[in-house]
Rosetta silent file (secondary structure, phi, psi, omega in degrees, C-alpha in Angstrom):
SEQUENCE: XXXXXXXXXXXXXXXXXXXXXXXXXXXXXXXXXXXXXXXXXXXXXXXXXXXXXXXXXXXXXXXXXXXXXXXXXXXXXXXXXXXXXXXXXXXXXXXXXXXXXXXXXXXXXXXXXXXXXXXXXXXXXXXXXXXXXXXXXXXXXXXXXXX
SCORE:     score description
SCORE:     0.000 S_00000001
   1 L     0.000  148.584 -178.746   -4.565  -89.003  -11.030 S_00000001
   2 E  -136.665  134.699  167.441   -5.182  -92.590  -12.151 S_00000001
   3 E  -109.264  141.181 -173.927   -7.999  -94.475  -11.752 S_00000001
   4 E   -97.863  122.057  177.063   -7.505  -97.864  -10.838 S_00000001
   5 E  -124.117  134.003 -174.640  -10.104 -100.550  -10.695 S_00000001
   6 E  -127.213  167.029  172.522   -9.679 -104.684  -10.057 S_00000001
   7 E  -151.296  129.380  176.702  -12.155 -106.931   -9.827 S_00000001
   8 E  -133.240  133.566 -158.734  -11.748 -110.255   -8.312 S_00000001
   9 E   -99.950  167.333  168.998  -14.065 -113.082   -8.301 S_00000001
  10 E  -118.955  146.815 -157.546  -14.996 -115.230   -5.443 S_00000001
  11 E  -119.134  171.062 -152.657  -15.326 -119.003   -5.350 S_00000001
  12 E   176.768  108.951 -162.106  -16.674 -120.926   -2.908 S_00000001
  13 E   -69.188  135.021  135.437  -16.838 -124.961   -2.876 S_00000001
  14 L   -52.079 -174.821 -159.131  -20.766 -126.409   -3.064 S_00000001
  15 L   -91.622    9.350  132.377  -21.932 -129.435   -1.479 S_00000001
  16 L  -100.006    5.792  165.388  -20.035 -131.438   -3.783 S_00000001
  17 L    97.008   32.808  166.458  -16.992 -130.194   -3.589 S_00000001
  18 L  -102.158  172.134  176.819  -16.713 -128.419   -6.597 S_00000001
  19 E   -98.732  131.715  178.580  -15.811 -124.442   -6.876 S_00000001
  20 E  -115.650  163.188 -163.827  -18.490 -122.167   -7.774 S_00000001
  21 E  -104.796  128.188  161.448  -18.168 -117.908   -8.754 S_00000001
  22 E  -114.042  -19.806 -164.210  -20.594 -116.985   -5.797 S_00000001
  23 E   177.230  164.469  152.886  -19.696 -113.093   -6.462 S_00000001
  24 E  -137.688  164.354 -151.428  -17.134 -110.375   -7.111 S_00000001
  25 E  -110.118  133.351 -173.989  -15.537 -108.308   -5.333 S_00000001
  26 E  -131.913  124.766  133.016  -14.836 -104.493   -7.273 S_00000001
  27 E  -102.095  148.173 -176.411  -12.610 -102.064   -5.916 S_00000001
  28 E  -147.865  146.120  163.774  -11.501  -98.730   -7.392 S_00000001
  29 E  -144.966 -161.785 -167.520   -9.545  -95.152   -6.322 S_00000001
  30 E  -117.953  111.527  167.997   -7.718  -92.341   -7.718 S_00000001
  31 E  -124.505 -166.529 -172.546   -3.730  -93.028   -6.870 S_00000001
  32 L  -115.650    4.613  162.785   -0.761  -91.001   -8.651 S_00000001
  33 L  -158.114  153.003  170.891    0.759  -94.159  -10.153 S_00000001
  34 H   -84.568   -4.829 -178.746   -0.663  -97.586  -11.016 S_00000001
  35 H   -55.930  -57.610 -154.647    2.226  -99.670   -9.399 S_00000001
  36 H   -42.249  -76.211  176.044    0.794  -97.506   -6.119 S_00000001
  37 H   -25.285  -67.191  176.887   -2.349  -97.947   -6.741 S_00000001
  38 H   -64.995  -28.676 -177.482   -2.810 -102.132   -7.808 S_00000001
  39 H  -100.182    6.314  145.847   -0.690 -103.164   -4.627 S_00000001
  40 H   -72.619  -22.698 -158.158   -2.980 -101.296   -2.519 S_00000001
  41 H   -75.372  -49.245 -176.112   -5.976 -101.942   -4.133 S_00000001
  42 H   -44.799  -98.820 -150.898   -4.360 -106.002   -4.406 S_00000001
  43 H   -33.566  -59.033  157.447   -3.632 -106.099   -0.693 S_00000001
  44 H   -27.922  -72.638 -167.157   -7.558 -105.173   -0.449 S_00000001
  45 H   -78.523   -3.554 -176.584   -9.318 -107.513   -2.193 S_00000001
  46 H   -69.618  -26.336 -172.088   -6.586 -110.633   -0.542 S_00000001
  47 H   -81.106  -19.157  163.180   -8.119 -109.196    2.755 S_00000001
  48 H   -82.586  -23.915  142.874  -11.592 -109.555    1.718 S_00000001
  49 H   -20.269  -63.776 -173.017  -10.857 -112.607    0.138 S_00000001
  50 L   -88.751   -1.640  176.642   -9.961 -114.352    3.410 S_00000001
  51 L  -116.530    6.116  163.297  -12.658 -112.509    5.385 S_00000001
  52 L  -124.710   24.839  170.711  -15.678 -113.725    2.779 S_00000001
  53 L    17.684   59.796  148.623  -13.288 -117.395    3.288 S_00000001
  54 L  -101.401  178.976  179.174  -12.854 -117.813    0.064 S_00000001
  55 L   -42.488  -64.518 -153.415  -11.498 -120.683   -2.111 S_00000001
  56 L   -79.239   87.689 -164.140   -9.566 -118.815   -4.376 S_00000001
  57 L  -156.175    6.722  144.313   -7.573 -116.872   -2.070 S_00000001
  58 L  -106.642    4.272  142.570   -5.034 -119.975   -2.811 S_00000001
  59 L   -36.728  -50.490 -172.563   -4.686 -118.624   -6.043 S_00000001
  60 L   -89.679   61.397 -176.942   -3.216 -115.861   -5.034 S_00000001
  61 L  -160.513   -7.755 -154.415    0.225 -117.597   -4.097 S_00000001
  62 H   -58.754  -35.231  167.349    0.317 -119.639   -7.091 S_00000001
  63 H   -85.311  -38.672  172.851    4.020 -118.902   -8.690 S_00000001
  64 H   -60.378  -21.543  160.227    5.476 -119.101   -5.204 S_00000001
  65 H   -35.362  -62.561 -171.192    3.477 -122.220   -4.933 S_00000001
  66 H   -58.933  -44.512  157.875    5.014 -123.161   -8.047 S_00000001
  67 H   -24.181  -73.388 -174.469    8.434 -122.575   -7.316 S_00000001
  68 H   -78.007  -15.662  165.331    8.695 -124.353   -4.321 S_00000001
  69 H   -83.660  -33.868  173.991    7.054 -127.756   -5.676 S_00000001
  70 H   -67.285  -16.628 -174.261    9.768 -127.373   -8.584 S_00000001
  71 H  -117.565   55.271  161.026   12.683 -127.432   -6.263 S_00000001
  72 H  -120.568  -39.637 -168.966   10.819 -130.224   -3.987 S_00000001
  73 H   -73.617  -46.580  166.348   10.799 -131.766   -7.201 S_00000001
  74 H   -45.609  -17.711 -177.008   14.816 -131.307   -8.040 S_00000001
  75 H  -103.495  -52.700 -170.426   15.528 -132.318   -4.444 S_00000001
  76 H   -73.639  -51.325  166.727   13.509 -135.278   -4.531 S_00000001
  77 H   -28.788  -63.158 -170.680   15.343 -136.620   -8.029 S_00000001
  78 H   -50.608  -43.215 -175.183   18.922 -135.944   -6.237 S_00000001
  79 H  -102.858    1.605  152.755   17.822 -138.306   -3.436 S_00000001
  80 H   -56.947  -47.157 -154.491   15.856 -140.472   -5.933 S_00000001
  81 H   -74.233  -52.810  173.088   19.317 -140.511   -7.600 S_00000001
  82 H   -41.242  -81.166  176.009   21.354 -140.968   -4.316 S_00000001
  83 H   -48.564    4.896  158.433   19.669 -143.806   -3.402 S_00000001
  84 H   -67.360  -69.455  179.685   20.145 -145.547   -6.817 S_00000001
  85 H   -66.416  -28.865  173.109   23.580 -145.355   -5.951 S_00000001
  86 H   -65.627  -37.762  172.124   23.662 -146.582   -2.532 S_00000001
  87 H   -52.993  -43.837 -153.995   21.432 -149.523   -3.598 S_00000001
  88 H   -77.847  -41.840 -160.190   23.781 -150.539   -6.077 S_00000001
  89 H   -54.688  -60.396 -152.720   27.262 -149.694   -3.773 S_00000001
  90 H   -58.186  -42.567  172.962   25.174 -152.102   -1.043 S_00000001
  91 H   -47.660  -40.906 -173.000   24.651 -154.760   -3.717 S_00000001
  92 H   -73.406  -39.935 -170.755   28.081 -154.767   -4.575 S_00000001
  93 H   -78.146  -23.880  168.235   29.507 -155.000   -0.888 S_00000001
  94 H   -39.763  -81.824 -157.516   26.591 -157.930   -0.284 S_00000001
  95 H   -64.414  -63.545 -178.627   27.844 -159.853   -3.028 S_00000001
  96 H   -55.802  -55.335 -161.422   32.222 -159.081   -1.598 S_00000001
  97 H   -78.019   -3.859 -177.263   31.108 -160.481    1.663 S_00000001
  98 H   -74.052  -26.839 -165.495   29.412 -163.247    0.634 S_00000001
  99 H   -79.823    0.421 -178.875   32.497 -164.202   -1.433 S_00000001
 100 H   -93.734   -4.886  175.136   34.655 -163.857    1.971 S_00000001
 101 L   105.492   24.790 -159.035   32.329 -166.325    3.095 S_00000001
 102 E  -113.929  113.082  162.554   30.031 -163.515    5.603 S_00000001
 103 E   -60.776  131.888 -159.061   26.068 -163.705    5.139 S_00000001
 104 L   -74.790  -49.750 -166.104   25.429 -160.419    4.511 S_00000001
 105 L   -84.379   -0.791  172.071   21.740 -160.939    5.665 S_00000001
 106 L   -34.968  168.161 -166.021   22.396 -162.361    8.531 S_00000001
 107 L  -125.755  -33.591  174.592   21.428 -160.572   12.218 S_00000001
 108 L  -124.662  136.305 -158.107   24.589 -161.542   13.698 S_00000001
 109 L   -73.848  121.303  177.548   28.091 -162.179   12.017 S_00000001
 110 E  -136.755  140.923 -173.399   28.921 -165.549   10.908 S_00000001
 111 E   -92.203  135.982  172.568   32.114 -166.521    8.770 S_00000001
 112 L   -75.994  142.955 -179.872   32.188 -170.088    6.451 S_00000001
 113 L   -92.214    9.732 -166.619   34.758 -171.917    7.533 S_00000001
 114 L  -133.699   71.060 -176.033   35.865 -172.641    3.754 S_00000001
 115 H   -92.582  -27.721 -152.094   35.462 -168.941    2.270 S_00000001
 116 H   -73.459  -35.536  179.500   38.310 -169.136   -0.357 S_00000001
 117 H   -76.590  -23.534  158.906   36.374 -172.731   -1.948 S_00000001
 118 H   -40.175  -68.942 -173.085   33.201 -170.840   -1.731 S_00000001
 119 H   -74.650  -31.322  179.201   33.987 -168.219   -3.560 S_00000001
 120 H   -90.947    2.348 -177.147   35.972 -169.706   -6.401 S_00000001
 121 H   -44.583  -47.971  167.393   33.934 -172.616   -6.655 S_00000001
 122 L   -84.400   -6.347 -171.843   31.281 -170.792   -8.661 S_00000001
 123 L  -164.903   -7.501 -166.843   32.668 -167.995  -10.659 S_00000001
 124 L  -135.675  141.905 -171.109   36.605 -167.607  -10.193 S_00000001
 125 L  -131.896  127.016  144.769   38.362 -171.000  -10.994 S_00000001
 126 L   -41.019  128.299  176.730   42.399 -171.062   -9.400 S_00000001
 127 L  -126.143  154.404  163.836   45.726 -171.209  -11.555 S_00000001
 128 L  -122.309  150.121  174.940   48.683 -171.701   -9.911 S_00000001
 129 L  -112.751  156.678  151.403   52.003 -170.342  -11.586 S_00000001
 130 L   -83.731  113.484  172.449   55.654 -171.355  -10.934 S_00000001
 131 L   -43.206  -52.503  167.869   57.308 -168.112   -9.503 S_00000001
 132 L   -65.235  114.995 -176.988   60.365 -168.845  -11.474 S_00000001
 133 L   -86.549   -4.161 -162.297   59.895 -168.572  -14.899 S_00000001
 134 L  -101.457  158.365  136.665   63.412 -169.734  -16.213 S_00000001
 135 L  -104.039  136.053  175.483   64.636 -173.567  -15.558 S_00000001
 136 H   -58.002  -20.676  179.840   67.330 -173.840  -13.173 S_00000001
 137 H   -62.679  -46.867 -143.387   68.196 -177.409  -14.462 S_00000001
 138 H  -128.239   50.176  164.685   69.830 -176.329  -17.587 S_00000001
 139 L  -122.516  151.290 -147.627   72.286 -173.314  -16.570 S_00000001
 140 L  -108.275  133.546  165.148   75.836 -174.484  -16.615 S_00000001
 141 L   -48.913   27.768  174.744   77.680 -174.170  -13.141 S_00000001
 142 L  -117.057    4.180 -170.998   79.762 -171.257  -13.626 S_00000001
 143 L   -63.472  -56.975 -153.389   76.871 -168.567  -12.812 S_00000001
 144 H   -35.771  -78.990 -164.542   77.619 -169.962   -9.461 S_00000001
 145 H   -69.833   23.587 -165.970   81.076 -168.279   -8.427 S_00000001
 146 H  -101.005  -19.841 -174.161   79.941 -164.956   -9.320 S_00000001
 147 L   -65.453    0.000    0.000   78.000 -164.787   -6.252 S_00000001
């Protein structure tokens, strides 16, 4: 036989809201292993714990506590990050419709009746090419009958 003994103390907020050791709590037996033994003896003092309403009796949760605020924290980065990207996607389509000539911020849709002078007027300046790159003036007329 092994004897097992815990002692746990108990806290208890004062009238300023700080936590004070008001007492402890001692339990002890005889079990045939100490695994047995501490998670009966455990299970004890959580129940006297909450029946003398104490403080620390959120203590006793504390790595599942812990756990679960780190992967509140990893889920809130991923939709910190997600929304990073969405701002930026929405800037960029803001910024396309304005160049088709569509206020973006508008409550109802209204088109410029000039979009293409809008948009390059400020940032894209027009070239025009000749499709034909050769001149046609100065090929000799025998290309002609080949057709």
């Amino acid at each position: 036989m092994i004897n097992v003994k815990i002692t746990a103390p108990v806290f208890k907020k004062n009238e300023f809201g700080y936590l004070e050791r008001k007492a402890d709590i001692q339990i002890a037996g005889d079990f045939n292993s100490f695994s047995e033994g501490y998670k009966f003896l455990r299970t004890q003092i959580d129940e006297l714990l909450q029946e003398q309403q104490a403080e620390n009796t959120l203590f006793l949760d504390h790595d599942r506590l812990q756990e679960e605020i780190a992967s509140k924290e990893r889920t809130l980065q991923r939709i910190n990050k997600s929304i990073g990207i969405a701002r930026e996607q929405f800037q960029r389509l803001q910024n396309f419709l304005e160049r088709l000539g569509i206020n973006p911020n508008a409550y109802s849709l209204t088109i410029a009746d000039k979009p293409i002078e809008l948009s390059t007027s400020s940032s894209v300046c027009a070239e025009v090419v000749d499709p034909i790159s050769f001149d046609l003036l100065n090929q000799d007329d025998s290309t002609e009958d080949e057709f």
